[in-house]
TIDREN-164916 format. One line per 5 residues: number of its first residue (from 1); their letters; for each residue x, y, z of N, C-alpha, C, O. Coordinates in steps of 0.2 Angstrom, whole numbers. Atoms other than C-alpha are relative to their C-alpha. Example, Ala and Ser with C-alpha at 12.3 -4.5 7.8 and 13.67 -1.06 7.14 Angstrom:
REM residues 2
1 = AS = 4/-6/0/62/-22/39/4/6/0/9/5/3 | -4/-6/-1/68/-5/36/-4/5/3/-1/11/4
***
This chain:
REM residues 108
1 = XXXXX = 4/-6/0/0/0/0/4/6/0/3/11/-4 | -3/-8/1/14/14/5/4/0/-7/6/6/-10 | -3/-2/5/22/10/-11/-2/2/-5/0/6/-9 | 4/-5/7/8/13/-22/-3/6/3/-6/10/-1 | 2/-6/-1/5/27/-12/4/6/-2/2/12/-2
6 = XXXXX = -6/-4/0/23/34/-15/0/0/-8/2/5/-10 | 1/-1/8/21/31/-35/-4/4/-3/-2/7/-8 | 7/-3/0/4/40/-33/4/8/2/2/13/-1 | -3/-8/-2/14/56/-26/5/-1/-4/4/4/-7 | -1/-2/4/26/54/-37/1/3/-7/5/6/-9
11 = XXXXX = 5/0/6/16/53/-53/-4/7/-1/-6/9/-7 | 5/-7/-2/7/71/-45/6/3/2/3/9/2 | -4/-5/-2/24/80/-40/6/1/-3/8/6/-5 | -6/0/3/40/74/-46/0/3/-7/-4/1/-11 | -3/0/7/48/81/-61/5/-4/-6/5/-4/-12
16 = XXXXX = -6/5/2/63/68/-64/-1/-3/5/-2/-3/11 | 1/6/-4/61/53/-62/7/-2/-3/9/-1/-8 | -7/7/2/79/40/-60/-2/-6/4/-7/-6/8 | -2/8/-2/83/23/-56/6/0/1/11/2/-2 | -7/4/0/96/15/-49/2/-5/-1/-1/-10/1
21 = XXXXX = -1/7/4/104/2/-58/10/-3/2/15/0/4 | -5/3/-1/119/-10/-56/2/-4/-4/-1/-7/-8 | -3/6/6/130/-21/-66/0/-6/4/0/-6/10 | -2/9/-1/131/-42/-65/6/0/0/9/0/-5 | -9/2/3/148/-44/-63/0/-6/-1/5/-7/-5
26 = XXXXX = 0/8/3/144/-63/-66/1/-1/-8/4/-6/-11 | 0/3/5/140/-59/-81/6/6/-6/6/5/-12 | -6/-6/2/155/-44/-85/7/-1/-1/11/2/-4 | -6/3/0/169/-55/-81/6/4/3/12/3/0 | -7/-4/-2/182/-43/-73/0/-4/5/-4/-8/8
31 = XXXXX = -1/1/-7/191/-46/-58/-3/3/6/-3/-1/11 | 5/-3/-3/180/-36/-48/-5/-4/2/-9/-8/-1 | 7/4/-1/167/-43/-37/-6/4/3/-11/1/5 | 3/-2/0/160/-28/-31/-6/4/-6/-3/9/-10 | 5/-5/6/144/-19/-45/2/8/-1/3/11/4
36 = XXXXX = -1/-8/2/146/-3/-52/-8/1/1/-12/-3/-2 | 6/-1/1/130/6/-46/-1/8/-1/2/12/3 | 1/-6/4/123/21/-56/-7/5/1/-12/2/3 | 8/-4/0/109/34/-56/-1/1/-5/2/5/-9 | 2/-3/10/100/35/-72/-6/5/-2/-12/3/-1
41 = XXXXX = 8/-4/-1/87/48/-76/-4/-3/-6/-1/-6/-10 | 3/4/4/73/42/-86/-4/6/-3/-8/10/0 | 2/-5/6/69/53/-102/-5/-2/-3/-4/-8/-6 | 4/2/5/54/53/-112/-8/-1/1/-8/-7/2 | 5/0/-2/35/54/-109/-2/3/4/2/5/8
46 = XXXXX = 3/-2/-10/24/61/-94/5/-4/4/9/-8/2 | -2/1/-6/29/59/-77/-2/-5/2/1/-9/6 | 3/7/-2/18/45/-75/2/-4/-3/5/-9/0 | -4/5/1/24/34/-88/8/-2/-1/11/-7/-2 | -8/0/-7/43/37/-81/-3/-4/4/-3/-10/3
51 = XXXXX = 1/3/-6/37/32/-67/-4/-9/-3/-1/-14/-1 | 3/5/1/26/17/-73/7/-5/-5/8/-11/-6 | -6/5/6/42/11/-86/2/-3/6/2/-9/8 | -6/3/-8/54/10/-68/-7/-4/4/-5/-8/7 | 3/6/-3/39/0/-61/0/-6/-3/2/-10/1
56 = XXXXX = -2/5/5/38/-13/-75/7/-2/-2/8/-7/-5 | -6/3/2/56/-15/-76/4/1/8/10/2/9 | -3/-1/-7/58/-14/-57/5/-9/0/2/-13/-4 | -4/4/-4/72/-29/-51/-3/-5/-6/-6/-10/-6 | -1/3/9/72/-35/-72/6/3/-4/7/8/-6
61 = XXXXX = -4/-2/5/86/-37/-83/0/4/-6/-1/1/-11 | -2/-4/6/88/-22/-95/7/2/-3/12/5/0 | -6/0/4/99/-22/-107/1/5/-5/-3/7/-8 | -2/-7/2/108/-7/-115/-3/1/-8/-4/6/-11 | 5/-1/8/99/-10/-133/-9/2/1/-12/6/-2
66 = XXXXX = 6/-3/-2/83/-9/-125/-3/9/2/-7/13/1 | 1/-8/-5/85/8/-116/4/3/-6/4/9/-4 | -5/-6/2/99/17/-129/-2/-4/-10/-3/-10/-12 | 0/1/8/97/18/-150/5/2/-3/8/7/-3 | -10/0/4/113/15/-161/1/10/-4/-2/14/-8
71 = XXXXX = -2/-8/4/120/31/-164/-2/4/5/-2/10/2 | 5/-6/-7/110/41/-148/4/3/1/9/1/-1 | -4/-2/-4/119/53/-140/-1/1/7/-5/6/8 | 2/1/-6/118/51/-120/5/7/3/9/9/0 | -5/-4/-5/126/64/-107/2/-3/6/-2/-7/8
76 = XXXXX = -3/3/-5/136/59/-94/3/3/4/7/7/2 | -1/-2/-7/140/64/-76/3/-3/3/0/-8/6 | -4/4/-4/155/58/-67/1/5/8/-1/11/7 | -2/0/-6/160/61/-49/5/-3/4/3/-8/7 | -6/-1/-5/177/60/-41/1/-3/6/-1/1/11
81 = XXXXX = 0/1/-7/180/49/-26/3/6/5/8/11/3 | -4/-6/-4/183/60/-11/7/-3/5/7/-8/7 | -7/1/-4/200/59/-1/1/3/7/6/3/10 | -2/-4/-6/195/70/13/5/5/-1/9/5/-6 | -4/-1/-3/204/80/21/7/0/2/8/-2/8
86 = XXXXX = -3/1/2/221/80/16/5/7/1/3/12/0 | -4/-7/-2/238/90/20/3/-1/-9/2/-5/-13 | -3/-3/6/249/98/4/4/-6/-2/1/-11/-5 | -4/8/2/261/83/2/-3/-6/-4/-1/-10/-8 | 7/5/4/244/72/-4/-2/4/-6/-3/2/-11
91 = XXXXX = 5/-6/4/236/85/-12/6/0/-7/5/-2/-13 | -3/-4/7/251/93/-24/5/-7/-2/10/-7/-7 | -7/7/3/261/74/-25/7/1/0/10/-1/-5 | -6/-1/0/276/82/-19/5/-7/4/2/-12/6 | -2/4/-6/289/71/-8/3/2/5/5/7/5
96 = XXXXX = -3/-2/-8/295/71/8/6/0/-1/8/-4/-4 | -7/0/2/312/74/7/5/-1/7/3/3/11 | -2/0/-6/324/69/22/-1/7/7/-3/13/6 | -1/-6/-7/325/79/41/4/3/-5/1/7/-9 | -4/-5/0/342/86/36/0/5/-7/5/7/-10
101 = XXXXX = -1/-5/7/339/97/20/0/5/1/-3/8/6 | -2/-7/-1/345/112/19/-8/8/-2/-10/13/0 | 5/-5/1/329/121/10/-8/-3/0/-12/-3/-5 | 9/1/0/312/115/15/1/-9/0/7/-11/-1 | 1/6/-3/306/97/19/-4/-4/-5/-4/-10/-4
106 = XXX = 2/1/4/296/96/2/1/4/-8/1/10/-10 | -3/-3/6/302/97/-15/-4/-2/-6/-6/-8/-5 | 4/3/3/292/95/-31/2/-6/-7/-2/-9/-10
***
């Protein structure tokens, strides 16, 4: 029931609708056994049938011919892991250079 309550308010308020999607690594074959997971925004029709396509392909194999057309051109949005908080030595990849140096402690 709250789900279809939460479809029913989205279908009434949102203007972008995404999914979240992940890779098979089973079937990707890398070393890797962690998924690559993505947010995908879903283009194309009302608000409700967004919403109604990510219901029908809820926790179902889609496959990138289904969803992208040869020759499409898609945009793409990457993001940078973060490193925190980090002193100049990480940051500018200088080296530490011995105690006794005569001019500074890092050199580039």
């Amino acid at each position: 029931k709250s789900i279809e309550r939460d479809l029913e308010k989205m279908k009434k308020y949102c203007k972008v609708i995404r999914v979240l999607a992940h890779t098979q690594q089973k079937l990707v074959h890398l070393n890797q056994k962690k998924a690559h997971i993505m947010e995908i925004q879903v283009n194309g029709g009302s608000t409700a049938d967004k919403v109604n396509w990510a219901k029908d392909n809820l926790e179902k194999n889609v496959s990138v011919g289904n969803v992208f057309g040869q020759d499409e051109m898609i945009d793409v949005i990457g993001i940078t892991k973060g490193k925190g908080f980090r002193g100049v030595t990480f940051r500018w990849g200088t080296k530490k250079l011995p105690r006794k140096t005569h001019k500074g402690l890092r050199k580039v």
